[in-house]
RODRENMAR-143556 format. One record per residue: residue in one letter; x, y, z of N, C-alpha, C in turn. Coordinates in steps of 0.2 Angstrom, whole numbers, plus 5000, padded with zeros to 4 digits. Atoms other than C-alpha are relative to their C-alpha. Layout:
REM RODRENMAR-143556
aXYZXYZXYZ ...
//
This chain:
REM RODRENMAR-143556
x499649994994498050285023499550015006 x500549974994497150275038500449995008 x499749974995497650335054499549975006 x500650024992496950255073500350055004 x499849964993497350395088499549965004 x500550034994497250315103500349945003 x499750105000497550115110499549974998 x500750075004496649975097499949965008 x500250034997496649885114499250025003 x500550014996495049965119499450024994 x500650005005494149945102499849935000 x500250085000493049815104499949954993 x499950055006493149655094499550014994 x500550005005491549675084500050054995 x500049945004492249835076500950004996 x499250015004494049775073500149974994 x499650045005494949735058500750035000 x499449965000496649715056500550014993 x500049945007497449855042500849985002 x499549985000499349805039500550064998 x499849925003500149995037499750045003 x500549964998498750065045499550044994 x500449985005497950095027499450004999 x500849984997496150075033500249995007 x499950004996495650105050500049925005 x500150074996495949955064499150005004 x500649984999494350035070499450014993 x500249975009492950015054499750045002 x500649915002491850155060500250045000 x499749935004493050265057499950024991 x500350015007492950205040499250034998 x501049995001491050205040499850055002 x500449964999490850355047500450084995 x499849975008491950435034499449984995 x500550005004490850365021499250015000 x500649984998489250405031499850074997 x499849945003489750575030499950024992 x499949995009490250575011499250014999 x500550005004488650505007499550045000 x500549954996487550615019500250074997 x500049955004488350765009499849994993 x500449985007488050724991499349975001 x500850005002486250644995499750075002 x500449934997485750835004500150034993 x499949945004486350914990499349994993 x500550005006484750984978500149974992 x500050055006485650934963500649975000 x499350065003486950814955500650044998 x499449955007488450894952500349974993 x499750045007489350854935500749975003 x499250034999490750724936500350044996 x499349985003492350764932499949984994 x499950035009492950734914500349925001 x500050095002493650554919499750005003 x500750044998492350494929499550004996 x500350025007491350534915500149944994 x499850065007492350424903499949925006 x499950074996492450294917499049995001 x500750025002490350294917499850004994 x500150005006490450294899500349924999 x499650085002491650124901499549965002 x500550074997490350034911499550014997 x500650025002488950084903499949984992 x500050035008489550034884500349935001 x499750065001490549874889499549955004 x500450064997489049724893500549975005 x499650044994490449624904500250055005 x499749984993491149764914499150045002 x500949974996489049854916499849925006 x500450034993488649684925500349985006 x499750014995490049684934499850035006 x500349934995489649854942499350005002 x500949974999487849834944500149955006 x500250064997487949634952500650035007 x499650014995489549694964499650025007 x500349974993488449804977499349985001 x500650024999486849704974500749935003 x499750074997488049544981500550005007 x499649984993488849634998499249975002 x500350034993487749525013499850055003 x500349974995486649585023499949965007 x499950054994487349475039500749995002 x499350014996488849435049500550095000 x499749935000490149575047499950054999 x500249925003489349695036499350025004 x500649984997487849715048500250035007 x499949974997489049785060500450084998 x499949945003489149945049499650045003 x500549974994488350085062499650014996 x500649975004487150165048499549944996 x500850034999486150015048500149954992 x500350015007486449965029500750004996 x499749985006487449975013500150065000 x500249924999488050145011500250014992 x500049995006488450134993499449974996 x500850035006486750084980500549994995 x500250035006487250064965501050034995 x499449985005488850104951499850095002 x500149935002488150284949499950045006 x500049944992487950344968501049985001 x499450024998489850254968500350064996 x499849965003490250374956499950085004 x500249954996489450534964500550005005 x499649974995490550504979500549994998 x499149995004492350464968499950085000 x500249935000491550644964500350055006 x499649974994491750714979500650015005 x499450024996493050624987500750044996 x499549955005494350684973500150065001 x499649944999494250844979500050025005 x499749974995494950834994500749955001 x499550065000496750744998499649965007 x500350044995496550625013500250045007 x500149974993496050695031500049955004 x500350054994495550635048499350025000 x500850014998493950575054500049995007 x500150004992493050595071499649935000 x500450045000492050435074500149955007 x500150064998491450315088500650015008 x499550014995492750385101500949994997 x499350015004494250355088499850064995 x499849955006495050485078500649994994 x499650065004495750395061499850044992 x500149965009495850445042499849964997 x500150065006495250345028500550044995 x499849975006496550405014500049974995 x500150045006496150275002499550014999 x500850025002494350334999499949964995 x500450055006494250194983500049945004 x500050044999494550074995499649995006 x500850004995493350115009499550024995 x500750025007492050124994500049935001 x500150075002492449964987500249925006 x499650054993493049885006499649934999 x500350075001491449755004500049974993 x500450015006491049744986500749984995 x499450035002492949704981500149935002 x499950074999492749544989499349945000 x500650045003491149474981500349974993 x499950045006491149364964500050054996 x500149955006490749524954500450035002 x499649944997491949644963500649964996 x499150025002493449504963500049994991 x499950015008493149474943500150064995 x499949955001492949654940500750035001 x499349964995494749704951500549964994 x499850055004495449564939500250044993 x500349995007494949624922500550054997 x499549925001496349724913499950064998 x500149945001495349844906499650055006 x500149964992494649894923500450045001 x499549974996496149914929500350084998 x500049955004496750014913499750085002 x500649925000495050144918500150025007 x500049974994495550144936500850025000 x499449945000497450184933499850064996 x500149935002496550344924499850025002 x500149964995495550374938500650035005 x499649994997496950364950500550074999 x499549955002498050474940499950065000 x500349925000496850644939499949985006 x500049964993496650624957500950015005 x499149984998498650604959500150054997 x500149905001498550784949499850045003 x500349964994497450834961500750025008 x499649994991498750804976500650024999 x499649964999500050874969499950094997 x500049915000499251064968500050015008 x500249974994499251194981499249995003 x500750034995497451144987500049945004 x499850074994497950974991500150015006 x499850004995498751045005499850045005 x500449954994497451135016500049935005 x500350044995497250965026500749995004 x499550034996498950985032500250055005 x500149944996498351135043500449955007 x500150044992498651115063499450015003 x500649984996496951135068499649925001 x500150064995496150975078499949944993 x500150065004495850855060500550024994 x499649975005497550935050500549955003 x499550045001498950825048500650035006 x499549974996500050945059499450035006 x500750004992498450965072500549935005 x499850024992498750895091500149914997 x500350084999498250715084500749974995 x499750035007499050695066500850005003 x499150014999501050755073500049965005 x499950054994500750655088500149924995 x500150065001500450505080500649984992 x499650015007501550535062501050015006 x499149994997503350555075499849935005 x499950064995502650385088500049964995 x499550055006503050305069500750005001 x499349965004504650405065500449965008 x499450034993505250365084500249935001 x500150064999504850175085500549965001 x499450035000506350115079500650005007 x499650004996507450195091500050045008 x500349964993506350255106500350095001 x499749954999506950425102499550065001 x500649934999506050605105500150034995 x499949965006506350675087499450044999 x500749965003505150805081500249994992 x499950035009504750825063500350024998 x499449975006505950945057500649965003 x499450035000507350835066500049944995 x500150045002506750695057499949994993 x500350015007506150735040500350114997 x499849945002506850895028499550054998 x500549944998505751055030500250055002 x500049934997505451225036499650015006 x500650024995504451215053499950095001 x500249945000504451415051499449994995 x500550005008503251385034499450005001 x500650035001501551365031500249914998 x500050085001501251175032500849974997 x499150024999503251165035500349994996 x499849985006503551235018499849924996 x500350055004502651085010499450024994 x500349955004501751144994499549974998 x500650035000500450994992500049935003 x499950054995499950864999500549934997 x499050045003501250734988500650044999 x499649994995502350844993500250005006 x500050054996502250775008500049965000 x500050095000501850615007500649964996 x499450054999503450604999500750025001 x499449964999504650715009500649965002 x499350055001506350645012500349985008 x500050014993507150595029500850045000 x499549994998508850665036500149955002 x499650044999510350595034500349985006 x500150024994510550585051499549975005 x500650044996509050515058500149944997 x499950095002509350355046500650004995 x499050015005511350335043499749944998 x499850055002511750215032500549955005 x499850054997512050055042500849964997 x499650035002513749995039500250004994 x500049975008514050065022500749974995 x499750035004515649985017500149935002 x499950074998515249825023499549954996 x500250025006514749725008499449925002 x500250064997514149575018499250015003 x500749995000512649675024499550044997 x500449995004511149705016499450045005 x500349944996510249855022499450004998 x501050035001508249885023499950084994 x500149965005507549985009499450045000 x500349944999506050055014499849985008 x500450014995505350105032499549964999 x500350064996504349965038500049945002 x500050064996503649825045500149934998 x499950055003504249645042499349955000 x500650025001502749545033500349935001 x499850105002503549355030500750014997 x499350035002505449265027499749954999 x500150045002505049155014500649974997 x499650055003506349015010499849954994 x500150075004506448904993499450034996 x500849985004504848984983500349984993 x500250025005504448904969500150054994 x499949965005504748984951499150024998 x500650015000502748954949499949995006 x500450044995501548924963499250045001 x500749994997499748944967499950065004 x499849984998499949114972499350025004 x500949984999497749134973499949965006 x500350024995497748994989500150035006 x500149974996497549045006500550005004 x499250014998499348975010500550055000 x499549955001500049115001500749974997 x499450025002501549044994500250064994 x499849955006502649164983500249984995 x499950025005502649134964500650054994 x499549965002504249204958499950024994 x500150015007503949184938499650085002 x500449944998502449314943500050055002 x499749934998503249424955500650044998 x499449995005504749454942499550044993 x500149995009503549484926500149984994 x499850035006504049344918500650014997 x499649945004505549454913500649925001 x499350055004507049334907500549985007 x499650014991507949364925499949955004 x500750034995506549284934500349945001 x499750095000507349104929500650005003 x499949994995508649144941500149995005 x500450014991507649144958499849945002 x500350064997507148974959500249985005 x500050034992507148904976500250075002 x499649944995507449104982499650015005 x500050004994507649164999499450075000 x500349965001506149305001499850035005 x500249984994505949445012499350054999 x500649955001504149565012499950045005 x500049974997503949715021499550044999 x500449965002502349835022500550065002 x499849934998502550035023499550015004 x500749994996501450105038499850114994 x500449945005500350265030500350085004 x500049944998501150385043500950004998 x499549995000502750345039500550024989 x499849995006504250355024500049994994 x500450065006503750315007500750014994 x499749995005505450344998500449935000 x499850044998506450194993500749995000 x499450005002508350144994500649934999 x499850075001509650024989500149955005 x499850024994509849884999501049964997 x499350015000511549844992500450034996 x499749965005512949914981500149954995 x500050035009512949864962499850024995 x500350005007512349874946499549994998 x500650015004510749914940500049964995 x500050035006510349764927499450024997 x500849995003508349794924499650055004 x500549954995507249924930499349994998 x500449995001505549924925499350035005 x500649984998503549974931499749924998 x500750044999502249824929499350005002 x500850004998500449864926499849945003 x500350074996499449764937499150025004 x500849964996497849784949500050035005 x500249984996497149884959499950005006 x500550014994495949834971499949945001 x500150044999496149664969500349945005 x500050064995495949514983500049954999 x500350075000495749344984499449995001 x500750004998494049284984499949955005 x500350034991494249185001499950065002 x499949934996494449365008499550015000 x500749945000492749405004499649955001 x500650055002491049305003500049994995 x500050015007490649214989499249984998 x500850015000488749234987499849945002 x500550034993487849074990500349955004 x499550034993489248994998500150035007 x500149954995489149115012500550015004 x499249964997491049155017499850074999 x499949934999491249295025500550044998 x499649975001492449425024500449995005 x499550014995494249365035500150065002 x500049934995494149505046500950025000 x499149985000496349485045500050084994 x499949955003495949605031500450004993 x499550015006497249635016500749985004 x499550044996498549545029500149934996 x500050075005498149375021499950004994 x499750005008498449455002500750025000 x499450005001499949505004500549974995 x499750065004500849354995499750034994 x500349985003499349374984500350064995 x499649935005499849564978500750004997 x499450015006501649534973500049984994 x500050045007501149434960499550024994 x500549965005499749554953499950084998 x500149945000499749714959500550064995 x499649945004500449884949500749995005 x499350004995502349864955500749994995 x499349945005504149944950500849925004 x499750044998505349794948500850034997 x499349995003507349824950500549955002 x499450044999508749694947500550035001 x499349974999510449734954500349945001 x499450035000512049654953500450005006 x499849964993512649664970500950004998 x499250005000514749694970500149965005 x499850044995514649574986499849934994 x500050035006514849414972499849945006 x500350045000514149304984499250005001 x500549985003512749404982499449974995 x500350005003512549414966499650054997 x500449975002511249464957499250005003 x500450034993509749494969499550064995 x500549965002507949584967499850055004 x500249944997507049744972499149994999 x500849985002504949754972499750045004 x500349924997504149924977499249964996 x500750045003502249824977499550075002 x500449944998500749964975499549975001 x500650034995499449924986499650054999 x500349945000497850014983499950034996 x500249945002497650174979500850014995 x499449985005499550174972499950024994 x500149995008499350224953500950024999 x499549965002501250284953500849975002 x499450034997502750184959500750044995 x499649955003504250314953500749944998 x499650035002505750224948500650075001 x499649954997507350344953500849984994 x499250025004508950244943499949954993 x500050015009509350204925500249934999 x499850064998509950014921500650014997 x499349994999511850014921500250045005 x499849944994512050154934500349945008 x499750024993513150114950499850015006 x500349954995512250144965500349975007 x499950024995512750124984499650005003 x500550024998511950044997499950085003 x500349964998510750185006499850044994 x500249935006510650304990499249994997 x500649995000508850344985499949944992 x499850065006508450224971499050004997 x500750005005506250264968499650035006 x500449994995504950294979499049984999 x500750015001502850294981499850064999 x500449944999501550404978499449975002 x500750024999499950424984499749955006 x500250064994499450264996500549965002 x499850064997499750105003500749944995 x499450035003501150004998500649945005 x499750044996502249855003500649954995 x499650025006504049794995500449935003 x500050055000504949624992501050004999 x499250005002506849594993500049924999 x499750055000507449424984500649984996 x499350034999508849334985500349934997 x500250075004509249174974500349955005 x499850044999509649004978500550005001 x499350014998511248964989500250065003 x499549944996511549154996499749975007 x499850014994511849125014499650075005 x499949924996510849265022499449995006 x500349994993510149265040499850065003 x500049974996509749385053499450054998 x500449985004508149445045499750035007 x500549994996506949535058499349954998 x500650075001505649425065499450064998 x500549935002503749505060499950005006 x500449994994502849565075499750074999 x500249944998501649715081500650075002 x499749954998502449895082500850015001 x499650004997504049835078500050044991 x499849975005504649965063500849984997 x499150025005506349935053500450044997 x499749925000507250105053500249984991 x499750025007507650135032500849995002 x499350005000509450085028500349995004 x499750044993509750005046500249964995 x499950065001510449835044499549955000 x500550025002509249735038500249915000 x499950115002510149525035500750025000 x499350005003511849475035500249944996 x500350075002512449355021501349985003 x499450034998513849235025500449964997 x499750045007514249155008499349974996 x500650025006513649074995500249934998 x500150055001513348894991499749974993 x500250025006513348824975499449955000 x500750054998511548734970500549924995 x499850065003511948544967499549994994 x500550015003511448464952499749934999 x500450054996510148344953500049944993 
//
């Protein structure tokens, strides 16, 4: 999660990248001067501390399995010294090797994520794995690396001892009010110019979200509990509740793409993007289905709400979780050694597609009661640093639109509502800049249902 205070308009071009969510900074020397820091604290320090006990097992994976040791060795020897990445302020590479990349996992784990001062912006990195590996996940050793199931395996167990970490009472000192605390002058300005967006309202946080604003840190007891407090029912009614016709939004945010007709297969790795249902299903029996479906994708921003909820009334048929990856891109996104593609400055904007079909993600079929509906899908995508996507309802349970139905933990995240072939459903929000998607508002209406011809 990363955080920009301020206006992106006066960050100059040579420092922009654009972060859908705001999961890294739009300014990267916020980023970089996060991990400057990082690293200028454990090089000072006279000795090595001991890693943790996973990150132990995790330098014990890389340095017994020959294929993943060359992964790690060749991805930070294959980050460029030109174009983009020489517009890194401290001149260089700031990670050497697999084992200084560990040293700062090291450190970084024992903080939840903060604000940084840098360059005239004041912005958070909350995904320190992904400002680590921001260059070296889009190289040929990185992207084969991010791929590999047993990788991912050793980084869903790092992720999970730092997700233990965030929800003790220590996690929660960064959500002081003092100038780089989450409820400091920057943090609540910036986490309520979210919360308001939708409906130009002047809500404070306790109108908005349920709390104690008498409390230390507004009776929030770690830092995930926070990150996944809950909203009042009054700041986001359910839109129309007994009207079966509309399909309500299911989590706070922004509209990524309205894809029509997607393939049951497609090429989900080119630069097109196109959405490969099969993929974003799990293969799972249902899947066959969705052919030709109507699909809608929405990112989560990092200041905002990470719980999810129905978007119609029906019947749980299938719930699951789907391991998947981490930290991985497409390899246009990056350079590809001696080809000398740079990194697309667009960022993780042009994986999106990409992720649906890879990434760890909590997939739910529902039956809607509107029967020209149907049976329609839910996809809670974990982007990042996620290691956790909760799952909230049993398969048979009845649930109504609005009712809570899972949520996120931990980071960046972005989810997928689809729709099969012949539902009739229009009025989708176009995507655009700073336009948020209040949860549970009205989200699409459908207008019937058209049988598919057969050909």
């Amino acid at each position: 999660m990363v955080w920009q205070h301020g206006d992106e308009h006066h960050i100059p071009d040579e420092f922009r990248r654009h972060r859908p969510g705001n999961w890294l900074p739009a300014d990267h020397r916020v980023q970089h001067e996060w991990l400057r820091k990082t690293v200028e604290h454990i090089d000072n320090k006279p000795k090595r501390e001991a890693l943790s006990p996973v990150l132990k097992e995790f330098k014990e994976f890389i340095e017994t399995n020959p294929r993943v040791y060359m992964y790690f060795t060749s991805m930070w020897d294959e980050v460029p010294h030109r174009g983009v990445y020489q517009r890194d302020p401290t001149g260089g590479r700031q990670i050497r090797n697999y084992l200084h990349m560990l040293d700062v996992l090291n450190h970084s784990f024992s903080r939840a994520p903060e604000w940084t001062d840098a360059a005239q912006s004041v912005g958070m990195v909350g995904v320190p794995l992904n400002a680590i590996f921001d260059y070296a996940m889009g190289t040929p050793s990185g992207h084969a690396a991010f791929l590999d199931p047993e990788v991912n395996r050793m980084l869903k167990k790092v992720l999970n001892a730092w997700g233990q970490y965030l929800t003790t009472p220590a996690s929660a000192e960064v959500l002081g009010d003092h100038n780089m605390g989450w409820f400091g002058k920057v943090g609540i300005k910036d986490l309520m110019e979210v919360a308001n967006l939708p409906y130009k309202t002047d809500h404070k946080f306790e109108d908005m979200y349920i709390c104690d604003p008498s409390a230390k840190y507004y009776g929030f007891k770690s830092w995930d509990d926070f990150f996944t407090r809950r909203v009042r029912d009054e700041a986001r009614p359910v839109a129309e509740p007994d009207n079966l016709a509309v399909v309500n939004n299911a989590c706070e945010s922004r509209t990524f793409d309205v894809a029509r007709n997607a393939k049951l297969r497609d090429k989900f790795w080119i630069k097109g993007q196109p959405y490969s249902v099969l993929d974003m299903l799990a293969h799972d029996p249902l899947a066959q289905q969705f052919a030709g479906a109507t699909v809608y994708q929405a990112f989560l921003s990092a200041l905002s709400y990470h719980r999810w909820h129905a978007p119609v009334s029906g019947t749980v048929k299938r719930a699951f979780v789907q391991d998947g990856t981490y930290f991985s891109e497409p390899l246009f996104e990056g350079q590809a050694g001696a080809s000398g593609h740079e990194i697309d400055v667009k960022g993780i904007a042009v994986a999106q597609g990409y992720l649906t079909a890879l990434a760890t993600r909590a997939i739910i079929f529902i039956e809607a009661d509107n029967k020209d509906i149907g049976l329609m899908a839910f996809i809670g995508v974990g982007m990042d640093e996620v290691s956790t996507c909760a799952i909230g309802v049993k398969e048979g349970q009845h649930i109504k639109k609005g009712e809570e139905i899972g949520m996120f933990h931990f980071g960046g995240s972005s989810h997928v509502l689809l729709f099969r072939e012949g539902v009739q459903i229009d009025d989708f929000p176009k995507p655009g800049p700073n336009i948020n998607v209040p949860v549970r508002s009205a989200l699409a209406r459908v207008t019937g249902y058209v049988e598919k011809q057969s050909k």
